[in-house]
Residue, then its C-alpha position, 0 to 999 in steps of 0.5 A: x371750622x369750614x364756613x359755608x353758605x345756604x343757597x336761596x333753595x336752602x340748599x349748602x354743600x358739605x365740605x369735601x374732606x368732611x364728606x370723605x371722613x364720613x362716607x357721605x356720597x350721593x343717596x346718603x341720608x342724614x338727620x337733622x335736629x334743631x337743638x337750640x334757636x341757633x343751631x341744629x344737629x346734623x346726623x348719618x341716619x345709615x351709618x347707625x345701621x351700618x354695623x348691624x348690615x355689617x354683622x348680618x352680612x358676616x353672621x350670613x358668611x359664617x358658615x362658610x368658614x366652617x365648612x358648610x355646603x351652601x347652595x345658590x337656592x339657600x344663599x337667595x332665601x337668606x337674602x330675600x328674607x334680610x331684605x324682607x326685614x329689612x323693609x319692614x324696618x324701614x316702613x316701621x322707621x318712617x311710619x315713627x318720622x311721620x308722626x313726630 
């Protein structure tokens, strides 16, 4: 187990082959939770939807595997809509923070 020291900003820095082992990089968000008077849980908040972009980015490739004919216009509109709902999941997400 790495030791690691808080800096007087309550900032601490990760140990690297930790943050290799998880994909943790710059702009990557993480959770915590206190979880007794000592201690406190830490959490990748992106790595729980990571398999679901993974799936829709699969479910969107699809068809091309089967032959379909697929057009610049018809690839922008499935991207413009995953990322329509995918806003709206992340306003729906944070509104729930907020009011814990």
């Amino acid at each position: 187990m790495d030791s690691i020291r808080v800096s007087s900003k309550g900032q601490v820095v990760i140990p690297k082959p930790i943050r290799e082992a998880l994909g943790i990089r710059s702009g990557t968000e993480l959770m915590f939770e206190l979880v007794s008077d000592t201690g406190f849980a830490v959490k990748l908040k992106l790595k729980l939807n990571h398999r679901e972009q993974v799936r829709r980015l699969a479910g969107s490739l699809a068809g091309y595997g089967r032959g379909r004919r697929a057009s610049a216009r018809t690839d922008d509109a499935a991207i413009a809509k995953a990322v329509r709902e995918d806003d709206a999941r992340i306003k729906r997400e944070s509104r729930g923070h907020e009011d814990g």
